[in-house]
mmCIF file of the N, C-alpha and C atoms, coordinates in Angstrom:
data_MODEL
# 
_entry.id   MODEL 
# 
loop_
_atom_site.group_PDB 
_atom_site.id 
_atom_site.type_symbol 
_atom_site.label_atom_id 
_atom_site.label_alt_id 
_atom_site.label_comp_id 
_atom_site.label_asym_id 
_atom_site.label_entity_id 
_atom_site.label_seq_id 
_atom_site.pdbx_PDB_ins_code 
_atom_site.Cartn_x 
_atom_site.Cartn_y 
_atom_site.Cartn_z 
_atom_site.occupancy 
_atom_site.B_iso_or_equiv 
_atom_site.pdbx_formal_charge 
_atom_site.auth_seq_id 
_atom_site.auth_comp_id 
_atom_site.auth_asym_id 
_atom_site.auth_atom_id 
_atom_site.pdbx_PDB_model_num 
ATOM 1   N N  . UNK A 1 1  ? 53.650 21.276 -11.662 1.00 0.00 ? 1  UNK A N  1 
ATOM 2   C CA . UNK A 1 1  ? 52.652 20.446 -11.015 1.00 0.00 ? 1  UNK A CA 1 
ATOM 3   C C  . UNK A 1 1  ? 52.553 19.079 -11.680 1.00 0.00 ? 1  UNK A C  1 
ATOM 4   N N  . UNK A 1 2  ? 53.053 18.521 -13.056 1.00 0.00 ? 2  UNK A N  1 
ATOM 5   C CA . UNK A 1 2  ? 52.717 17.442 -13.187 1.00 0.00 ? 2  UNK A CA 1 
ATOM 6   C C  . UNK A 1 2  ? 54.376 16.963 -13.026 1.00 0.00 ? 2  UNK A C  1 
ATOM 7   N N  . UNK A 1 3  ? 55.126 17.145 -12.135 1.00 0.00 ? 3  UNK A N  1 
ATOM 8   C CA . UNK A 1 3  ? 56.309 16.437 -12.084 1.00 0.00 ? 3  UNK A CA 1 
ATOM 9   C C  . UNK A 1 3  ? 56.124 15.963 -10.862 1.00 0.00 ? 3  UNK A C  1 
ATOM 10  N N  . UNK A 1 4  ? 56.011 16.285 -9.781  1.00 0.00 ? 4  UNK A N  1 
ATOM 11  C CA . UNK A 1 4  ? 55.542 15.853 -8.303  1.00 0.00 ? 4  UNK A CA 1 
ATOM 12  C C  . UNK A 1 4  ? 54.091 14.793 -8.371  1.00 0.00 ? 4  UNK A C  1 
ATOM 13  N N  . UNK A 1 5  ? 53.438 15.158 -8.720  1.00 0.00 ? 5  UNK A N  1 
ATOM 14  C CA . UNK A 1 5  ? 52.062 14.679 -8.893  1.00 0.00 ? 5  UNK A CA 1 
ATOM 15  C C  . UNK A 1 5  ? 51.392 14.520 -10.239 1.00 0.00 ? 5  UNK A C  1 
ATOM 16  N N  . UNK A 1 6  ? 50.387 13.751 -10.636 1.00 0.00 ? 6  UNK A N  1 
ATOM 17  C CA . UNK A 1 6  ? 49.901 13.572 -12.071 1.00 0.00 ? 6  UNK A CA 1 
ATOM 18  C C  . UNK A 1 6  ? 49.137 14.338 -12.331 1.00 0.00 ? 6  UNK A C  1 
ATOM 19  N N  . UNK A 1 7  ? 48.668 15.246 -12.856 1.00 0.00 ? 7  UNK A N  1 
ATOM 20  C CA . UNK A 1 7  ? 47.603 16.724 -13.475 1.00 0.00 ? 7  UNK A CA 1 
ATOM 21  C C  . UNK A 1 7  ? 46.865 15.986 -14.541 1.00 0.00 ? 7  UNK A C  1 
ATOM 22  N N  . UNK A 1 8  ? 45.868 15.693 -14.479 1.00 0.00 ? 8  UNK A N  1 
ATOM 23  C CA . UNK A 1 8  ? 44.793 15.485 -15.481 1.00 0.00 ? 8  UNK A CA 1 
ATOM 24  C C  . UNK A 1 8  ? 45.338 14.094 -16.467 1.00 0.00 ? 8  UNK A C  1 
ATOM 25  N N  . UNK A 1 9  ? 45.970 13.065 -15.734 1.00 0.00 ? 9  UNK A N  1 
ATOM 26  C CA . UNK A 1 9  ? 46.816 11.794 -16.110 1.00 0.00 ? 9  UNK A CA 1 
ATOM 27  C C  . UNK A 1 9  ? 48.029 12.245 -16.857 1.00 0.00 ? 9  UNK A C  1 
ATOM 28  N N  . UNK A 1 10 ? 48.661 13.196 -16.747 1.00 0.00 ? 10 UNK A N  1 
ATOM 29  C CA . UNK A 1 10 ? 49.683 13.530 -17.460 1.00 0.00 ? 10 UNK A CA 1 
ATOM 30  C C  . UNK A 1 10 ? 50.917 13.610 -16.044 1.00 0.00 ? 10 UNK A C  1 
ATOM 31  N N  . UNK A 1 11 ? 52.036 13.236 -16.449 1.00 0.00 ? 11 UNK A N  1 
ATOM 32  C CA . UNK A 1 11 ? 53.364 12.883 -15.615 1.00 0.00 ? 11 UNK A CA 1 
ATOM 33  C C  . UNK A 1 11 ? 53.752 13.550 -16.626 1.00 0.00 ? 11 UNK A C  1 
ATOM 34  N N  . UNK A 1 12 ? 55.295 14.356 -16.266 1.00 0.00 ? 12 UNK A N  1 
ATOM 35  C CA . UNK A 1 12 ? 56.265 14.529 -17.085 1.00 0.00 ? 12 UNK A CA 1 
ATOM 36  C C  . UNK A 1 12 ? 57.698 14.635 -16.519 1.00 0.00 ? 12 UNK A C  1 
ATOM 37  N N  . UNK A 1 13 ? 57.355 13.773 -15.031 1.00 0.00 ? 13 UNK A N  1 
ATOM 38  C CA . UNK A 1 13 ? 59.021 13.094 -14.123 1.00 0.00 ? 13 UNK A CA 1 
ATOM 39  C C  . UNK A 1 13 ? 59.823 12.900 -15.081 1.00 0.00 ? 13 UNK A C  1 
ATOM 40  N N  . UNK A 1 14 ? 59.331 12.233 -16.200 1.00 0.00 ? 14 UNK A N  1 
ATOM 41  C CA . UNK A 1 14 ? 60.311 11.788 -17.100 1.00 0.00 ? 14 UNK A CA 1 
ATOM 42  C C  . UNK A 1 14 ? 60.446 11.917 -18.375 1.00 0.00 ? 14 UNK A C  1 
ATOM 43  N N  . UNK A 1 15 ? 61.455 11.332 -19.360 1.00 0.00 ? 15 UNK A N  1 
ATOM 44  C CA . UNK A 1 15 ? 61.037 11.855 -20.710 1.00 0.00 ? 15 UNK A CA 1 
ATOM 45  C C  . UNK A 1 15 ? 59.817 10.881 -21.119 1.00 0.00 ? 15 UNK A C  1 
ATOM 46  N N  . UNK A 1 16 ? 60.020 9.721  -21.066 1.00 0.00 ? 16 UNK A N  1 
ATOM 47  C CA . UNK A 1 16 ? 59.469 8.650  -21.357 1.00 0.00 ? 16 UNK A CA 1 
ATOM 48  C C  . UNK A 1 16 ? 57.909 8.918  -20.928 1.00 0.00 ? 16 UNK A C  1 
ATOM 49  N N  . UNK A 1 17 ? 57.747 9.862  -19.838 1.00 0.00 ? 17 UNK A N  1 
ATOM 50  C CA . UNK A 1 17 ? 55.980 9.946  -19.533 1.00 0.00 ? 17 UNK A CA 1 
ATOM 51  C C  . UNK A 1 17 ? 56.029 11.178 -20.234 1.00 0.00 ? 17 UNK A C  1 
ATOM 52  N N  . UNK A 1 18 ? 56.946 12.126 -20.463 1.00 0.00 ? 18 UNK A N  1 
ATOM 53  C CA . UNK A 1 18 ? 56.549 13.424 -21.243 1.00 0.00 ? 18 UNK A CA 1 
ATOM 54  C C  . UNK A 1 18 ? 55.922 12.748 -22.755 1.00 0.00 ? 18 UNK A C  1 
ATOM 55  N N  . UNK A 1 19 ? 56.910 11.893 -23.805 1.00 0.00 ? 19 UNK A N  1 
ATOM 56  C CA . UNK A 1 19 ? 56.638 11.519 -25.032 1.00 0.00 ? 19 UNK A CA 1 
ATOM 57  C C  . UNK A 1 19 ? 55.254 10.844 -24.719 1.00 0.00 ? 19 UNK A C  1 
ATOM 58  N N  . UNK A 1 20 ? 55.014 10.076 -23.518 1.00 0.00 ? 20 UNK A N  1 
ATOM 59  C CA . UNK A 1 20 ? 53.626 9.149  -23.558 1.00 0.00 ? 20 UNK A CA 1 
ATOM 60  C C  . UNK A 1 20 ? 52.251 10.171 -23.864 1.00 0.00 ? 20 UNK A C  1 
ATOM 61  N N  . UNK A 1 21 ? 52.528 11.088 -23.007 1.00 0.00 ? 21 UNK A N  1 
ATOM 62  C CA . UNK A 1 21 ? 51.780 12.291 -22.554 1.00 0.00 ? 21 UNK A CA 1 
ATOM 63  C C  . UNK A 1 21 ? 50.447 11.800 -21.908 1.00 0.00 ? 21 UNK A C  1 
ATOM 64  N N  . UNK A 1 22 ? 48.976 11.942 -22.117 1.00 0.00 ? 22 UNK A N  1 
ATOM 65  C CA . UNK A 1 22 ? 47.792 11.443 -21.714 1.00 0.00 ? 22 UNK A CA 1 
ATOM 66  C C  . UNK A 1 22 ? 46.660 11.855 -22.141 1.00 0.00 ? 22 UNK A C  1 
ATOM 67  N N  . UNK A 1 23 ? 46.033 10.406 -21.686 1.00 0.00 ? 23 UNK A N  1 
ATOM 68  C CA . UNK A 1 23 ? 44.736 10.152 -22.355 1.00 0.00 ? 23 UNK A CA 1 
ATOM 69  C C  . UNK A 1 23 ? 44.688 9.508  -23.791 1.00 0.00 ? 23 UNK A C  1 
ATOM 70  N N  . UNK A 1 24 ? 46.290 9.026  -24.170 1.00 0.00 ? 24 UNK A N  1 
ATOM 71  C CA . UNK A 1 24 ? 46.390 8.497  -25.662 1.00 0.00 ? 24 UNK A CA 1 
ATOM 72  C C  . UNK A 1 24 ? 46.868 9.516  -26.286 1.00 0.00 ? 24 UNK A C  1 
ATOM 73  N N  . UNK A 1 25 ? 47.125 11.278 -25.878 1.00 0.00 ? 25 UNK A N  1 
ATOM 74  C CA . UNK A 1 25 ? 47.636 12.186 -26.667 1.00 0.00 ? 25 UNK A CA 1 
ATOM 75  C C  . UNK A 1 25 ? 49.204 12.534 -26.926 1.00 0.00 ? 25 UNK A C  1 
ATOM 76  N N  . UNK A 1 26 ? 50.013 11.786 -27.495 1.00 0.00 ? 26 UNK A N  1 
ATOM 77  C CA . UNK A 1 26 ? 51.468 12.482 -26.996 1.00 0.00 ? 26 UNK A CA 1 
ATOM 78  C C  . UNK A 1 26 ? 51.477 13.671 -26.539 1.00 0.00 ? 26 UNK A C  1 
ATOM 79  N N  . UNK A 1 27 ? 52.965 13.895 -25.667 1.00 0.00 ? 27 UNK A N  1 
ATOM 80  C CA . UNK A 1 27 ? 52.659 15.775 -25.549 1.00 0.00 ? 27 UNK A CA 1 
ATOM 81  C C  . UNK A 1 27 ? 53.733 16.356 -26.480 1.00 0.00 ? 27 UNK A C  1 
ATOM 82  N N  . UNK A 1 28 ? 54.876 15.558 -27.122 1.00 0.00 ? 28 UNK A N  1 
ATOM 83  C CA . UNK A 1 28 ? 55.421 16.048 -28.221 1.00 0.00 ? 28 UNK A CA 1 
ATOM 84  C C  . UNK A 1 28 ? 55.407 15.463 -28.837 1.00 0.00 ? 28 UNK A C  1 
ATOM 85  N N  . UNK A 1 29 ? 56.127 15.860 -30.283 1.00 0.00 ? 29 UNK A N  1 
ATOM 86  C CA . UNK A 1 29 ? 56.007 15.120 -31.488 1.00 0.00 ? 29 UNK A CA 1 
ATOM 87  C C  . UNK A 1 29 ? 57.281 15.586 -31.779 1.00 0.00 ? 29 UNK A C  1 
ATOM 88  N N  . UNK A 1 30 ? 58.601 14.777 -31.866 1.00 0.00 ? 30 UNK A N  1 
ATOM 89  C CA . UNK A 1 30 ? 60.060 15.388 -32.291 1.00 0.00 ? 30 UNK A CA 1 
ATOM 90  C C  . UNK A 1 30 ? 59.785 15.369 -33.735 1.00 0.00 ? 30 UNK A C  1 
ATOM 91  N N  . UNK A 1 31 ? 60.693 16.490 -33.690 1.00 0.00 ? 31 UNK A N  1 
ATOM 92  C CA . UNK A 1 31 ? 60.959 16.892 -35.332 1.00 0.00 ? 31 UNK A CA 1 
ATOM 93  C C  . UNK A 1 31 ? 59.543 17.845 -35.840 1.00 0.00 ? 31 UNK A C  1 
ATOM 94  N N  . UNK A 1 32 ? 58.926 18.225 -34.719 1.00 0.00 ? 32 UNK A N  1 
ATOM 95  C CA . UNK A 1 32 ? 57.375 18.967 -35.737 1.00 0.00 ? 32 UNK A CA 1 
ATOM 96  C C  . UNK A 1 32 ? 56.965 19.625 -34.486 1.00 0.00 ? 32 UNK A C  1 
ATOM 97  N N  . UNK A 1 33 ? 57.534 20.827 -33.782 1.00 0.00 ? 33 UNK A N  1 
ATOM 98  C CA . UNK A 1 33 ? 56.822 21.551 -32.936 1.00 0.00 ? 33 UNK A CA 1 
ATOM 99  C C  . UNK A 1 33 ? 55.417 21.843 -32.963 1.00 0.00 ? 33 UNK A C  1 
ATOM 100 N N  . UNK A 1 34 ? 54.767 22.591 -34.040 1.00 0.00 ? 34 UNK A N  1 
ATOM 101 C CA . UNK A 1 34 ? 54.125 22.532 -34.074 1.00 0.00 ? 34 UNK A CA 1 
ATOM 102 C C  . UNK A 1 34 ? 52.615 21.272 -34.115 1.00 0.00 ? 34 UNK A C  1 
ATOM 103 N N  . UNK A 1 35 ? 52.766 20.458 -34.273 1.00 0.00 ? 35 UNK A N  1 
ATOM 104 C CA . UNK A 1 35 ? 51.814 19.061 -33.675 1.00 0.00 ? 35 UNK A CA 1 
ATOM 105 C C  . UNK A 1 35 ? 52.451 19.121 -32.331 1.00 0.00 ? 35 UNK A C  1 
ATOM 106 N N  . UNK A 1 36 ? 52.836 19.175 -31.644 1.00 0.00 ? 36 UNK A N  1 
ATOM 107 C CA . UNK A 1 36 ? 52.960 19.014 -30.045 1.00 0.00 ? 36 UNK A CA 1 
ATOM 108 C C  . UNK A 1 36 ? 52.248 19.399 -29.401 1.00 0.00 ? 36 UNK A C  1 
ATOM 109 N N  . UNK A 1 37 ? 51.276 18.910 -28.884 1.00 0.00 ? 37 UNK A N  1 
ATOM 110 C CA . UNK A 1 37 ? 50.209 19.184 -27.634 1.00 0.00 ? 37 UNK A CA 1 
ATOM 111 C C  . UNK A 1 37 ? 50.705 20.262 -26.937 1.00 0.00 ? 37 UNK A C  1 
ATOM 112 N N  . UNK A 1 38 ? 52.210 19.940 -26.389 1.00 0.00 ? 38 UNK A N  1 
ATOM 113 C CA . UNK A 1 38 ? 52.798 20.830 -25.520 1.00 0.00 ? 38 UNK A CA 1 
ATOM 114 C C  . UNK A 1 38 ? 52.599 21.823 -25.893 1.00 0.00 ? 38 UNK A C  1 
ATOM 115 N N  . UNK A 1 39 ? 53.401 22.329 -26.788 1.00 0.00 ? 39 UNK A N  1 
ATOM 116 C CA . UNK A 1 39 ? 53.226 24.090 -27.881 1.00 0.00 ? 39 UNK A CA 1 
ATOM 117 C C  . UNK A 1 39 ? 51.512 24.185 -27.779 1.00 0.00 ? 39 UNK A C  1 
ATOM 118 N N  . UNK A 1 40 ? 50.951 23.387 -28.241 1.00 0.00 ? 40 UNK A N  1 
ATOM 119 C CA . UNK A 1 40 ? 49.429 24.021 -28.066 1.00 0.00 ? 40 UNK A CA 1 
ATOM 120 C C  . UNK A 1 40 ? 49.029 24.539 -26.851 1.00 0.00 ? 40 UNK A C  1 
ATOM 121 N N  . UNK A 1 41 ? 49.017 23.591 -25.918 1.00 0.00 ? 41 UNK A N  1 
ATOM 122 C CA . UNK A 1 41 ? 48.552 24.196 -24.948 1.00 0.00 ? 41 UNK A CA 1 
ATOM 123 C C  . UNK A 1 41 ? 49.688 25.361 -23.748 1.00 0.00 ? 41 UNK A C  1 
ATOM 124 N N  . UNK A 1 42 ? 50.276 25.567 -24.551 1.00 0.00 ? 42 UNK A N  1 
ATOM 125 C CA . UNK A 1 42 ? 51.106 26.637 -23.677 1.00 0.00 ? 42 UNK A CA 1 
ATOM 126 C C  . UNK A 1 42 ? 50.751 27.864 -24.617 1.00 0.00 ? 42 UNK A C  1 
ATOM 127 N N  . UNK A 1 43 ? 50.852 27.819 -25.807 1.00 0.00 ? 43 UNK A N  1 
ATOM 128 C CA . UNK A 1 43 ? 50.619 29.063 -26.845 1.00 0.00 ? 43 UNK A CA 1 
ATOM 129 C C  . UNK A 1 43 ? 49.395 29.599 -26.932 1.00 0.00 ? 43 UNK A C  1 
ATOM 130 N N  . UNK A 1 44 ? 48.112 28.751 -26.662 1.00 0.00 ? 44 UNK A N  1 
ATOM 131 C CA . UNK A 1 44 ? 46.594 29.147 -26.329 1.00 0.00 ? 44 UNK A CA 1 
ATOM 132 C C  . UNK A 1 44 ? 46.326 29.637 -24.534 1.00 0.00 ? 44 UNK A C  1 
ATOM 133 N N  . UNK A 1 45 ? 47.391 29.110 -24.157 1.00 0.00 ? 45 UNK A N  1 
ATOM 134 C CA . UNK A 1 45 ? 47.252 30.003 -22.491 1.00 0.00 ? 45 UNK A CA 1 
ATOM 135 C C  . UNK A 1 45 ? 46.728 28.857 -21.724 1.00 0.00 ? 45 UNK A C  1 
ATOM 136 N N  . UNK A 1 46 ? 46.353 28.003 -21.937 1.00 0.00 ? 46 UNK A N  1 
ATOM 137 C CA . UNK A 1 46 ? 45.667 26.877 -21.056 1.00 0.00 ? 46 UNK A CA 1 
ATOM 138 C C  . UNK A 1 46 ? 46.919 26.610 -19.898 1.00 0.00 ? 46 UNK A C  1 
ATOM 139 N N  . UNK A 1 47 ? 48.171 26.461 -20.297 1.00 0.00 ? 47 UNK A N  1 
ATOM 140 C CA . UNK A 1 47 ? 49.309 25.812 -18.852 1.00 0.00 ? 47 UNK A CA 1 
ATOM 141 C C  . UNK A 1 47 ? 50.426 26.619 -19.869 1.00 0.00 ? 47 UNK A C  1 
ATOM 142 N N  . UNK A 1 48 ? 51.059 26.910 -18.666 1.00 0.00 ? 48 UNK A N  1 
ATOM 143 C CA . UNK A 1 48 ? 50.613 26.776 -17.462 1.00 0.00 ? 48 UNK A CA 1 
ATOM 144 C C  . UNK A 1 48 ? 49.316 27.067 -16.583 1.00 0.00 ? 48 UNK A C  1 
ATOM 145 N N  . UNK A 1 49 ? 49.051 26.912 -16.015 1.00 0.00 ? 49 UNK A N  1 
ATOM 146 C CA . UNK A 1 49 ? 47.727 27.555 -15.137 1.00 0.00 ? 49 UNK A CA 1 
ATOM 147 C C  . UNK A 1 49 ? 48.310 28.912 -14.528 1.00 0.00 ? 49 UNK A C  1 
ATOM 148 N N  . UNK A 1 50 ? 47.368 29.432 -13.835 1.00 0.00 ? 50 UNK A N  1 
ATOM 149 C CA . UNK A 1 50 ? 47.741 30.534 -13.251 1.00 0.00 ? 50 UNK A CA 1 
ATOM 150 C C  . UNK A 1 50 ? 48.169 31.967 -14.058 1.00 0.00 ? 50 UNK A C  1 
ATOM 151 N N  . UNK A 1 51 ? 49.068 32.398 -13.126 1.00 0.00 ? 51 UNK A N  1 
ATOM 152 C CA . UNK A 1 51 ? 50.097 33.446 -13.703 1.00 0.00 ? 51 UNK A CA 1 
ATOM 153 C C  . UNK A 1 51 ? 51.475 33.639 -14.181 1.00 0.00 ? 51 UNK A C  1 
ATOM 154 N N  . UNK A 1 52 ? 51.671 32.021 -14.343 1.00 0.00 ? 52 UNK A N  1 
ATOM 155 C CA . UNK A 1 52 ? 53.287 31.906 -14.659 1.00 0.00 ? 52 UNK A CA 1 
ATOM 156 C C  . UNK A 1 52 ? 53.138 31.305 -16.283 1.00 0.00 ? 52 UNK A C  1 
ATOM 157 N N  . UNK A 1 53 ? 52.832 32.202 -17.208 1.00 0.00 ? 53 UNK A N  1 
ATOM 158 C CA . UNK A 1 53 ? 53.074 32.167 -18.400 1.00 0.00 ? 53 UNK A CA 1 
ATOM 159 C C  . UNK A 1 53 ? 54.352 32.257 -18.727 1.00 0.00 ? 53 UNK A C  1 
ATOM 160 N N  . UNK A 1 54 ? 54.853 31.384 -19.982 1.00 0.00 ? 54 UNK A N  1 
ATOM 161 C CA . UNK A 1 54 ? 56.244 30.944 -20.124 1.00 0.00 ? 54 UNK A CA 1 
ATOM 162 C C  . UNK A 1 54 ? 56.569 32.381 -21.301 1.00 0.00 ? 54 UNK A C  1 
ATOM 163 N N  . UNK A 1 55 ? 57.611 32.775 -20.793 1.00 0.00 ? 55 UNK A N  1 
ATOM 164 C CA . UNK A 1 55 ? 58.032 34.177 -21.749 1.00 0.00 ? 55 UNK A CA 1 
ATOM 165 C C  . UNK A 1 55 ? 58.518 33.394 -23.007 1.00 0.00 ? 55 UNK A C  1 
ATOM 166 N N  . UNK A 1 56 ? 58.580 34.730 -24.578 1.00 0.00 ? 56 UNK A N  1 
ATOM 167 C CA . UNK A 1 56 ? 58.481 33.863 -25.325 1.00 0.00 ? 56 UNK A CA 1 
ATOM 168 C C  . UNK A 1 56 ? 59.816 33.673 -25.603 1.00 0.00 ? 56 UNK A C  1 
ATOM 169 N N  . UNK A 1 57 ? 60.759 33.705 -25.171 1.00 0.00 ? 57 UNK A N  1 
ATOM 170 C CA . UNK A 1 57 ? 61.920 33.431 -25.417 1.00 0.00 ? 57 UNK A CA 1 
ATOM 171 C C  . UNK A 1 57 ? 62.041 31.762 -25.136 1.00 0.00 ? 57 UNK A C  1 
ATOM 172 N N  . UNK A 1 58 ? 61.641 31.675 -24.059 1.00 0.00 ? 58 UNK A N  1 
ATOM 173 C CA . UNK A 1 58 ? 61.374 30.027 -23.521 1.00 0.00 ? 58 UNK A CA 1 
ATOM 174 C C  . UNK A 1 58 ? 60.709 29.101 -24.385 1.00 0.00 ? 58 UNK A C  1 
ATOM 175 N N  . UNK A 1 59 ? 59.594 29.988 -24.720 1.00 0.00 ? 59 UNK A N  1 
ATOM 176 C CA . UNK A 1 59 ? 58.564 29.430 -25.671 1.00 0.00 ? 59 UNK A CA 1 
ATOM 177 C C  . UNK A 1 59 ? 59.514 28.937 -27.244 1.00 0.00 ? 59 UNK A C  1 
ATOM 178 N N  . UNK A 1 60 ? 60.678 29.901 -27.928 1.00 0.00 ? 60 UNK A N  1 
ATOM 179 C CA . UNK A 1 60 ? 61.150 29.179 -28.818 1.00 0.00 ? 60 UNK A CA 1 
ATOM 180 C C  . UNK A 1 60 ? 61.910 28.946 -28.888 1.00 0.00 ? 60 UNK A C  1 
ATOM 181 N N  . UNK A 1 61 ? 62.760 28.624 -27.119 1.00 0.00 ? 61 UNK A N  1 
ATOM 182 C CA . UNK A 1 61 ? 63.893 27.333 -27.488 1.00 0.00 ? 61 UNK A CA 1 
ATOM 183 C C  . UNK A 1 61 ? 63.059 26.091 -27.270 1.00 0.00 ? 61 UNK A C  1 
ATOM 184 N N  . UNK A 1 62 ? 62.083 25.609 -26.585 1.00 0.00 ? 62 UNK A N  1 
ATOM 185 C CA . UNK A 1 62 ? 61.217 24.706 -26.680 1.00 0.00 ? 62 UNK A CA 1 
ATOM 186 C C  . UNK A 1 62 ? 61.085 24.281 -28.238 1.00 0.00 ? 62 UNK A C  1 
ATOM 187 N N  . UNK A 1 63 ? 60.097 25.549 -28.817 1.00 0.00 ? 63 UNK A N  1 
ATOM 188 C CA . UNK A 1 63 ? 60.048 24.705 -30.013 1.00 0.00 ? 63 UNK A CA 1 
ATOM 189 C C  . UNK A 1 63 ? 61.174 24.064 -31.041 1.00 0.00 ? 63 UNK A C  1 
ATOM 190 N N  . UNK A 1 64 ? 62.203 24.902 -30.951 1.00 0.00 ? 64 UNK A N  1 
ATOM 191 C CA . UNK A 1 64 ? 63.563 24.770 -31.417 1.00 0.00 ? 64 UNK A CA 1 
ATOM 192 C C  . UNK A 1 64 ? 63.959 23.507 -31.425 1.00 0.00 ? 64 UNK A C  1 
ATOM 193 N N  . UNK A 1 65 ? 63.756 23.321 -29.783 1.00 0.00 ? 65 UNK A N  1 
ATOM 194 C CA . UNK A 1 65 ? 64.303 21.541 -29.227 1.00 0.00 ? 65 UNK A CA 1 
ATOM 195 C C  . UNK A 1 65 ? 63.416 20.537 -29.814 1.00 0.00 ? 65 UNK A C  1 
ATOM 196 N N  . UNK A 1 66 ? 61.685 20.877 -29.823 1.00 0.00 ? 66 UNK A N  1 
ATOM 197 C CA . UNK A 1 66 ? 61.390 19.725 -30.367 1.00 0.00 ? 66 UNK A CA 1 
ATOM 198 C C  . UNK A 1 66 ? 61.639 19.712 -32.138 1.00 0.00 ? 66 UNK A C  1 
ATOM 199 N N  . UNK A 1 67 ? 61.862 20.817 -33.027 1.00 0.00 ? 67 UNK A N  1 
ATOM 200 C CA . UNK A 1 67 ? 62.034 20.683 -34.269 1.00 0.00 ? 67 UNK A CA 1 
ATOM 201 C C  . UNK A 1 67 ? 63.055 20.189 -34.500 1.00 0.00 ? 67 UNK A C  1 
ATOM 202 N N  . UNK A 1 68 ? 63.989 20.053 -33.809 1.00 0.00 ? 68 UNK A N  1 
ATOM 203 C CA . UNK A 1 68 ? 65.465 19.022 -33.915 1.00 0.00 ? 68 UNK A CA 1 
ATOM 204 C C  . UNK A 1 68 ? 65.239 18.053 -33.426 1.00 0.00 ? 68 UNK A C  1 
ATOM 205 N N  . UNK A 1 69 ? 64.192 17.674 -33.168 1.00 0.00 ? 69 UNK A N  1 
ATOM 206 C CA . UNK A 1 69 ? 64.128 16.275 -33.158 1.00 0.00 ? 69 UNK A CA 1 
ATOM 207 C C  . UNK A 1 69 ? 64.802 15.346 -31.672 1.00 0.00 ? 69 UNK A C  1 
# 
């Protein structure tokens, strides 16, 4: 939902609006998964929304990708 349309001022069409992220918050931080908005709010359950929780296999090549920077 925020690739088609903007969700709560957040875009992530691109990389460049993913790193911006919103409201002034990046949504990653390369090289430090853990500070990434993203990882937060996927690991506390907030987003996705719904019922399409990201399995955790997904969950740590994500973090993987942002700890490499």
């Amino acid at each position: 939902c925020h690739i088609r349309r903007t969700s709560g001022q957040l875009s992530m069409a691109t990389f460049d609006a993913i790193r911006a992220g919103a409201r002034g918050v990046p949504l990653i931080t390369p090289g430090n998964a853990s500070a990434s908005r993203i990882i937060e709010v996927i690991e506390d359950g907030s987003m996705p929304q719904g019922n399409d929780k990201l399995p955790e296999q997904e969950i740590a090549l994500l973090r993987k990708w942002l700890d490499e920077g």
